[in-house]
C-alpha positions as CSV (number, residue, x, y, z in Angstrom):
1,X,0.0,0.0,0.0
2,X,1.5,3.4,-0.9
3,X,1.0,6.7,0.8
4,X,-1.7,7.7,-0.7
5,X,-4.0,4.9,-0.4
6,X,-2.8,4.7,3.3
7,X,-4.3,8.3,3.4
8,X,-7.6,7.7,1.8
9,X,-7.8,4.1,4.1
10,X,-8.1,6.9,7.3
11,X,-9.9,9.3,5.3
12,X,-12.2,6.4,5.2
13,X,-12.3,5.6,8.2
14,X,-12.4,9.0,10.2
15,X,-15.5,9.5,7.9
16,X,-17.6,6.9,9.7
17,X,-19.4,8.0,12.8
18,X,-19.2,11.1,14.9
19,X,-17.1,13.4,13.8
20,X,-15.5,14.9,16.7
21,X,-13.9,18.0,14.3
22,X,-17.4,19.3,13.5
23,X,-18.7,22.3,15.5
24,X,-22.1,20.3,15.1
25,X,-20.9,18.1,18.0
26,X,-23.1,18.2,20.9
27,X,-23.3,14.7,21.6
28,X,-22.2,13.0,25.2
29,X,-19.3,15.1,26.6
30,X,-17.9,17.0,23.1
31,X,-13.9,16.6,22.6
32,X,-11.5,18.9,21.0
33,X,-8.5,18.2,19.3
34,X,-7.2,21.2,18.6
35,X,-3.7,21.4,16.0
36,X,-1.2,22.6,18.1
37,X,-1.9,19.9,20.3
38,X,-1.5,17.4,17.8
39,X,1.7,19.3,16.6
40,X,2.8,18.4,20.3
41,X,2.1,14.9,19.8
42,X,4.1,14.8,16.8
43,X,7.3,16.5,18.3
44,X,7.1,14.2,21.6
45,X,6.9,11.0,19.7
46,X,9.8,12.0,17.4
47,X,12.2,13.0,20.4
48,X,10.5,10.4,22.7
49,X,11.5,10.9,25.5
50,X,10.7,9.0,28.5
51,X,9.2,11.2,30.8
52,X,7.9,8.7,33.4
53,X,11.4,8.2,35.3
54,X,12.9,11.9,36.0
55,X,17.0,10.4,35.9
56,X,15.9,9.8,31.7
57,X,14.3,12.8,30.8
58,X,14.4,15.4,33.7
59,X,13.1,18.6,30.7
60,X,11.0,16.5,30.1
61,X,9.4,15.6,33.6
62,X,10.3,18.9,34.7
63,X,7.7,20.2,32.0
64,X,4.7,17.5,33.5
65,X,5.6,18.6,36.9
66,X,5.2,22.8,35.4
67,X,1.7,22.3,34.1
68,X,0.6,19.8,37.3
69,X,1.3,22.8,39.1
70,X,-0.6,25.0,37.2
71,X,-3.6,23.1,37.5
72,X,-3.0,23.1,41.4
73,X,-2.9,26.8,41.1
74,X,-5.9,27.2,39.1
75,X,-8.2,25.0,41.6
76,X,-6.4,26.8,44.3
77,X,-4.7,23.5,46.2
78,X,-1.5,24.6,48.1
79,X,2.4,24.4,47.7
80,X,2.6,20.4,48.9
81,X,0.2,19.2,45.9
82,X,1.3,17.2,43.1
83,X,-0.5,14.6,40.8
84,X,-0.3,12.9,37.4
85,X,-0.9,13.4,33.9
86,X,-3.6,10.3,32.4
87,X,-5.0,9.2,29.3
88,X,-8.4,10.6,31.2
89,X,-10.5,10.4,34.0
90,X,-11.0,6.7,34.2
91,X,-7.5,5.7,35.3
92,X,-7.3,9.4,37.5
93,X,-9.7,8.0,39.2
94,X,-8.7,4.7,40.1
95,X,-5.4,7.0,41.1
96,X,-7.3,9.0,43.3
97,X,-9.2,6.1,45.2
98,X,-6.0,3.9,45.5
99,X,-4.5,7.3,47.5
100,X,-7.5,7.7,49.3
101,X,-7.3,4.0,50.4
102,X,-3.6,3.9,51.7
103,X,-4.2,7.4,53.2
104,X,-7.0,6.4,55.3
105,X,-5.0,3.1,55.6
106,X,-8.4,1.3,54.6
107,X,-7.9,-2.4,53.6
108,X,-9.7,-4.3,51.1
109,X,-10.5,-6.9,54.1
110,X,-12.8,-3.9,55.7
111,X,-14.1,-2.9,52.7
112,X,-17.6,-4.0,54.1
113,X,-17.4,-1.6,57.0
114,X,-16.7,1.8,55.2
115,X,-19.1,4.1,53.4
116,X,-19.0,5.9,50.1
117,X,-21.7,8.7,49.2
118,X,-22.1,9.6,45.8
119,X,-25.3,10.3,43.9
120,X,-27.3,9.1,41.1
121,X,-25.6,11.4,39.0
122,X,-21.7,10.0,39.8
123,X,-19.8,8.7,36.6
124,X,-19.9,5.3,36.6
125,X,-16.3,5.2,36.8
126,X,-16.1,5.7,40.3
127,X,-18.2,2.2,40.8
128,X,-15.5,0.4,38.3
129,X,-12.7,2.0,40.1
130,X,-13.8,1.2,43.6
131,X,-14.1,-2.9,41.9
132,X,-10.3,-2.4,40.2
133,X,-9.0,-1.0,43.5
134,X,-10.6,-4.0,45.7
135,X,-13.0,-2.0,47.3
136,X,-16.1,-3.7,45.8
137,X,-17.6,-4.5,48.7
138,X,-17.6,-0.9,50.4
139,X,-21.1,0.4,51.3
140,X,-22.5,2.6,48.4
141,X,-25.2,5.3,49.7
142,X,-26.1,7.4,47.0
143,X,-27.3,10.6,48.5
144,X,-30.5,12.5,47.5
145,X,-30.6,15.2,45.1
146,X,-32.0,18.7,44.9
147,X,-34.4,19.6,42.2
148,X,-31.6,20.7,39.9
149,X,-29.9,17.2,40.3
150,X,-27.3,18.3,42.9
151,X,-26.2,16.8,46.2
152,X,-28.1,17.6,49.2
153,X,-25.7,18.7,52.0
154,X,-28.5,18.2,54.8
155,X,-28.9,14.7,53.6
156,X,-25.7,13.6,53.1
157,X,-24.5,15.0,56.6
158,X,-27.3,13.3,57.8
159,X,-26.8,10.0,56.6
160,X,-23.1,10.3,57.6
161,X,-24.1,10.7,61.5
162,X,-26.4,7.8,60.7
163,X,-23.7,5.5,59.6
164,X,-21.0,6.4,62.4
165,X,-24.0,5.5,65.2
166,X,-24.2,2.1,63.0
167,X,-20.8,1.4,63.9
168,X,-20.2,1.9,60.2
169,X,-17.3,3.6,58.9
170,X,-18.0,6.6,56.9
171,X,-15.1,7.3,54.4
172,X,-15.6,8.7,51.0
173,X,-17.6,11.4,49.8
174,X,-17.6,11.7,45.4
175,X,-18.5,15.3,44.6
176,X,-19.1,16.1,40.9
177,X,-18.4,19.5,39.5
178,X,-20.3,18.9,36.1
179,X,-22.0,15.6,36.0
180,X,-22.2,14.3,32.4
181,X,-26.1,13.8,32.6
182,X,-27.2,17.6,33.1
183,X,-23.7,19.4,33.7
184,X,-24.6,20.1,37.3
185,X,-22.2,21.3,39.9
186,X,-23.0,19.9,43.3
187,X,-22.2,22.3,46.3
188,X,-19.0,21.3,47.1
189,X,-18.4,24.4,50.1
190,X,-21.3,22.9,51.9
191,X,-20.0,19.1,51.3
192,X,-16.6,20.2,52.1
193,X,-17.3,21.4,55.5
194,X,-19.4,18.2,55.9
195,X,-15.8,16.2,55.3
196,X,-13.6,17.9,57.2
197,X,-16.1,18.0,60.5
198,X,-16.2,14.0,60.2
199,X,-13.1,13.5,58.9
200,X,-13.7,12.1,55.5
201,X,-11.7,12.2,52.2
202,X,-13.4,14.2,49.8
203,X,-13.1,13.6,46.3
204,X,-14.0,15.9,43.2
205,X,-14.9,14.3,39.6
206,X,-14.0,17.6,38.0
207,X,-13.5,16.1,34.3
208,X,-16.5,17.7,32.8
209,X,-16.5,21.0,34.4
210,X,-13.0,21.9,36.1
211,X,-11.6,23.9,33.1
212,X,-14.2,26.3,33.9
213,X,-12.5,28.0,36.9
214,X,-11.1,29.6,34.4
215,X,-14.4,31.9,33.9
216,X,-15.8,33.7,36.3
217,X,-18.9,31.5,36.5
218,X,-16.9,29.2,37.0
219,X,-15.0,30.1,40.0
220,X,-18.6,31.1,41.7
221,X,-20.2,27.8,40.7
222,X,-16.9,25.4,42.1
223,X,-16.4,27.1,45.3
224,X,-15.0,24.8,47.7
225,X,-12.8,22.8,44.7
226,X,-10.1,23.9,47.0
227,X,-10.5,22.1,50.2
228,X,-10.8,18.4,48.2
229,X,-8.3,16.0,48.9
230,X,-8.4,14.5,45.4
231,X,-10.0,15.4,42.1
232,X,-10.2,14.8,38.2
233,X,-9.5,17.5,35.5
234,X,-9.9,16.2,31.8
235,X,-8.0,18.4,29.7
236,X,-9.4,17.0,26.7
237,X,-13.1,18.5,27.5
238,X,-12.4,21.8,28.5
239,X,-9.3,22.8,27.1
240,X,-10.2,21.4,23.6
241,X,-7.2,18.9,23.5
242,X,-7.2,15.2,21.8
243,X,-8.6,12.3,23.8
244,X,-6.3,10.9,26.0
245,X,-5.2,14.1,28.2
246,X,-6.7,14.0,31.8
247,X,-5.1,14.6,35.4
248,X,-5.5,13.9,38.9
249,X,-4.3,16.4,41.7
250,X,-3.7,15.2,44.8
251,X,-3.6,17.8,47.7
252,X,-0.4,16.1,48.9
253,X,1.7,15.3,46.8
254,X,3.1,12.9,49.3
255,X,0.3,10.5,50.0
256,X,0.0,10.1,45.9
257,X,3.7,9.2,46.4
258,X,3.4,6.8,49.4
259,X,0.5,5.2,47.3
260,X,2.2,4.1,44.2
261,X,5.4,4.2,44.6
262,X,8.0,1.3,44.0
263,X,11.8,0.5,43.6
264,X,14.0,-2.3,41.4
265,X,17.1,-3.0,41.2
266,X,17.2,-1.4,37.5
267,X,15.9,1.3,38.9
268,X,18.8,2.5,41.1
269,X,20.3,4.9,39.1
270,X,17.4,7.0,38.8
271,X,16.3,6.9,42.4
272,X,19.9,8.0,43.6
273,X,19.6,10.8,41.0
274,X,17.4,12.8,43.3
275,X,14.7,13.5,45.5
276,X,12.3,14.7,42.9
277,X,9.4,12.4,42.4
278,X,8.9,10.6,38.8
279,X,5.7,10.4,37.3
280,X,6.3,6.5,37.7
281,X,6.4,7.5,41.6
282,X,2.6,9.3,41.5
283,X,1.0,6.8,38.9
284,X,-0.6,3.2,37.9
285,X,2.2,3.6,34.3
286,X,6.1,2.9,34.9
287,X,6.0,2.9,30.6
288,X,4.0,5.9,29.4
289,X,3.9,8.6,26.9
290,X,5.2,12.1,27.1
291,X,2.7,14.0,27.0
292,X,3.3,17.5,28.4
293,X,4.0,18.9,24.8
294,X,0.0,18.3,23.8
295,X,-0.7,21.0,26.5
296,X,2.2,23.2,26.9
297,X,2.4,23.7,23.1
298,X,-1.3,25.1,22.8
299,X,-0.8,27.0,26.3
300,X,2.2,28.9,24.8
301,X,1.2,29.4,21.1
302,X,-2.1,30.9,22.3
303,X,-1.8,32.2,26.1
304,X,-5.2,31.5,28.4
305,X,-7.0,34.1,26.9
306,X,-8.6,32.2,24.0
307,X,-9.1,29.2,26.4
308,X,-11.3,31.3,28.7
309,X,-12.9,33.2,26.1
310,X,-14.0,29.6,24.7
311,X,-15.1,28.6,27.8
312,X,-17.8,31.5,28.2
313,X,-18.8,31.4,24.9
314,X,-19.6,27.9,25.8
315,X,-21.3,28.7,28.7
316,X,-23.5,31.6,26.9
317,X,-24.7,29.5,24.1
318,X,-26.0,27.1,26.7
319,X,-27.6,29.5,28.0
320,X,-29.0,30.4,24.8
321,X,-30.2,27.4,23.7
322,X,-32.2,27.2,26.8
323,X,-33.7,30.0,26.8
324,X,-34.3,29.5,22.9
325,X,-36.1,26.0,23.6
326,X,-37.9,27.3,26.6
327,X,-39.7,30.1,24.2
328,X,-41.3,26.7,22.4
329,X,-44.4,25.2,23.7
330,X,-43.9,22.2,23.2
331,X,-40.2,21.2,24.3
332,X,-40.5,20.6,28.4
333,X,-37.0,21.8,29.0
334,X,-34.6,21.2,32.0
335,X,-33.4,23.9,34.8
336,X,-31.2,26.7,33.7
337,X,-28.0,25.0,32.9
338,X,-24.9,24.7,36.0
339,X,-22.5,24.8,32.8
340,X,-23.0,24.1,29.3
341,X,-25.6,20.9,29.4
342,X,-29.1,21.3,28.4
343,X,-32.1,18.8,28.7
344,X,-34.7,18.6,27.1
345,X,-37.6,16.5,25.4
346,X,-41.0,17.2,22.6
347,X,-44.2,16.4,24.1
348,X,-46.4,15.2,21.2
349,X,-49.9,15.7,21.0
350,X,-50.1,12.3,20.7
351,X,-48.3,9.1,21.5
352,X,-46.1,8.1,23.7
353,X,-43.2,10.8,24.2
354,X,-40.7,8.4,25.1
355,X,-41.0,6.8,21.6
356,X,-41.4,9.7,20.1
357,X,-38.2,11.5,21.3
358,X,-36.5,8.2,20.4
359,X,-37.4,8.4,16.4
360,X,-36.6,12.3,16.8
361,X,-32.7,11.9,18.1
362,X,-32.5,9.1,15.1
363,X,-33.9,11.6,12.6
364,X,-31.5,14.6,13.5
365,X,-28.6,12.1,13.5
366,X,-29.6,10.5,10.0
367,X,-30.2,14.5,8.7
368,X,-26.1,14.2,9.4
369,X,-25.1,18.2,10.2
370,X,-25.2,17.7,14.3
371,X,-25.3,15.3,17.3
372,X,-26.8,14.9,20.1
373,X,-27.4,12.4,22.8
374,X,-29.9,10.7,24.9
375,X,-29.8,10.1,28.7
376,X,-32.6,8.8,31.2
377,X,-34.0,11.1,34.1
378,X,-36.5,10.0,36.4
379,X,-37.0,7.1,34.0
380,X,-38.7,9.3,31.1
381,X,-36.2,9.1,27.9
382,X,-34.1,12.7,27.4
383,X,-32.2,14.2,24.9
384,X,-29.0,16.0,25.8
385,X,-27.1,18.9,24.2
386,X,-23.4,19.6,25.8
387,X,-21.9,22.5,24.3
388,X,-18.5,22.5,24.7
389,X,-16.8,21.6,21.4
390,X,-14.4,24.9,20.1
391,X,-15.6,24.8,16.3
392,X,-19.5,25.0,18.5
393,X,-20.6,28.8,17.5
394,X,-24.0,30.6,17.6
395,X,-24.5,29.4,14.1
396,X,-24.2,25.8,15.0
397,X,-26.4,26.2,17.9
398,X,-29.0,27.9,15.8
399,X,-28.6,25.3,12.9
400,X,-28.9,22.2,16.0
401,X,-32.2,24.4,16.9
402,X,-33.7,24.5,13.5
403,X,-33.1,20.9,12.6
404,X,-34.8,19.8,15.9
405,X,-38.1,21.9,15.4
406,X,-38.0,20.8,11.8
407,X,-37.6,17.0,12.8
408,X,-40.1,17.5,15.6
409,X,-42.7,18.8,13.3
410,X,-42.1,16.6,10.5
411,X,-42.5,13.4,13.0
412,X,-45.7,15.3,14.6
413,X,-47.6,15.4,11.2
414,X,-46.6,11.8,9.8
């Protein structure tokens, strides 16, 4: 096969499904993929450096440990954090809980005994990490929500004092700053002080919505994102990069150390180099990619000033398209959006709306210029729009909202 037919083979085949380029994305949680960040990819597989031991590339680790510590800044953790660069929330995750567990010095053996509150609304990642990590058989509460899908506080505090007079041990508390159902930002001030009077390790899945502390909405909406112990940024949602680029920070970088952190005998040399932790010493990988050069390229081609003014236009067309839908009589639309997640479904004048907002999501997909998604809430079938792709404009919003009505109407008079 020569070059070109190699070309037109992935033409091919990045022709088939969603394509994640298109501003017309608004389907599950939008990636990016911006150029530069691609361009970064490009330059760190040519040098290839190994960046997971600091003894064999310390630019290159040094570079990791840079932007790490810009995302500590940015949430507003202190000097001592640290934390790891992942292909994505999934394995920062099972990072996060395997530091929680040898912090807390919880053993799988008494998994039984200890208590972890989430919601509905957690990722169910946090379920599958808790299996990977041995913890299986911990005691899953899943706390009541508000009415726009949030934590409550005042129940979760209250089922915590429950547990302790159990004899149960209360332990981990999964706060969500952007779920991926409806984009909503639990109250993680309130649930914060809740952790720290009862001593329990709090743990943010920011992977949706952390970016956005770069905006001011942002900020106000994640108050509290501070005083976690652990949480989850996904740099490929927010900052528009390729799949594959995600972080956990860890409050101390110490515990994240004491958690996963092993010696050889071929590794010697490298631990006698220095007392600067690896990113094999704060991570699940010893073999892994560099892949600092995906973020820093973009963050010092462009500066953060495009980033944020992405971000709330983001959060304005959400808004938008809320408020757009709302004005229709016959879309029964979701609460005001935490971020940029909208909800929605028709109601027909006839039939069952379930099936009928089943046939409309296949109908906008098959008319080809957008995507959306589907989720369930309160067991009635809902579709979803996430705005968060960069190529997403007002003119792809207003196109998503003219192929809806027109889809809706066409199905209503068939």
């Amino acid at each position: 096969m020569g070059i070109a037919d190699a070309l037109a083979t992935l033409d091919r085949v990045h022709r088939v499904g969603i394509d994640q380029t298109s501003g017309g994305q608004f389907a599950f949680i939008p990636g990016g993929g911006i150029f530069p960040a691609a361009l970064g990819d490009l330059l760190a597989d040519v040098g290839n450096a190994y960046a997971g031991v600091h003894f064999a590339a310390p630019a290159a680790a040094a570079m990791e440990r840079a932007l790490l510590r810009w995302m500590a800044d940015l949430v507003g953790y202190p000097e001592s954090a640290g934390g790891d660069l992942t292909s994505g929330a999934s394995i920062a995750h099972i990072e996060g809980i395997v530091t929680a567990r040898e912090a807390t010095d919880l053993r799988p053996a008494d998994a039984s005994n200890a208590v972890v509150y989430l919601t509905s609304q957690t990722h169910h990642c946090i379920e599958k990490g808790l299996r990977i990590c041995g913890l299986a058989e911990c005691v899953i509460r899943q706390v009541e929500l508000d009415d726009r899908r949030r934590l409550r506080p005042d129940v979760l505090e209250a089922q915590v004092r429950a547990d302790a007079a159990r004899g149960l041990r209360p332990w981990l508390v999964v706060a969500t700053a952007g779920t991926t159902d409806v984009g909503a930002v639990d109250p993680l001030d309130a649930i914060a002080g809740i952790t720290e009077e009862h001593g329990l390790w709090l743990h943010v899945d920011a992977a949706y919505g952390g970016f956005f502390l770069l905006t001011d909405h942002g900020r106000q909406r994640l108050s509290g994102i501070e005083r976690s112990q652990t949480l989850v940024m996904d740099q490929h949602k927010g900052l528009f990069l390729p799949w594959g680029s995600g972080a956990l920070l860890v409050r101390d970088e110490r515990l994240l150390a004491e958690a996963h952190r092993y010696s050889a005998a071929y590794l010697a040399d490298a631990h006698e180099a220095g007392s600067v932790y690896s990113a094999s010493d704060l991570s699940l990988e010893l073999t892994r990619p560099f892949r600092g050069p995906r973020l820093w390229l973009p963050l010092k081609l462009f500066g953060l000033a495009p980033f944020r003014a992405a971000l709330e236009e983001k959060l304005l067309l959400a808004q938008y398209f809320h408020r757009r839908l709302s004005e229709l009589p016959q879309w029964n639309v979701g609460p005001e959006p935490d971020l940029s997640v909208v909800t929605y479904r028709y109601l027909p004048k006839r039939g069952d709306a379930d099936d009928f907002n089943r046939r409309l999501l296949d109908s906008v997909l098959g008319d080809g210029r957008v995507a959306i998604s589907s989720t369930q809430l309160d067991g009635s079938y809902t579709l979803r729009t996430a705005v968060l792709h960069y190529r997403s404009h007002l003119e792809q919003v207003d196109e998503l909202l003219d192929v809806l009505n027109r889809e809706a109407n066409r199905l209503e008079s068939s």
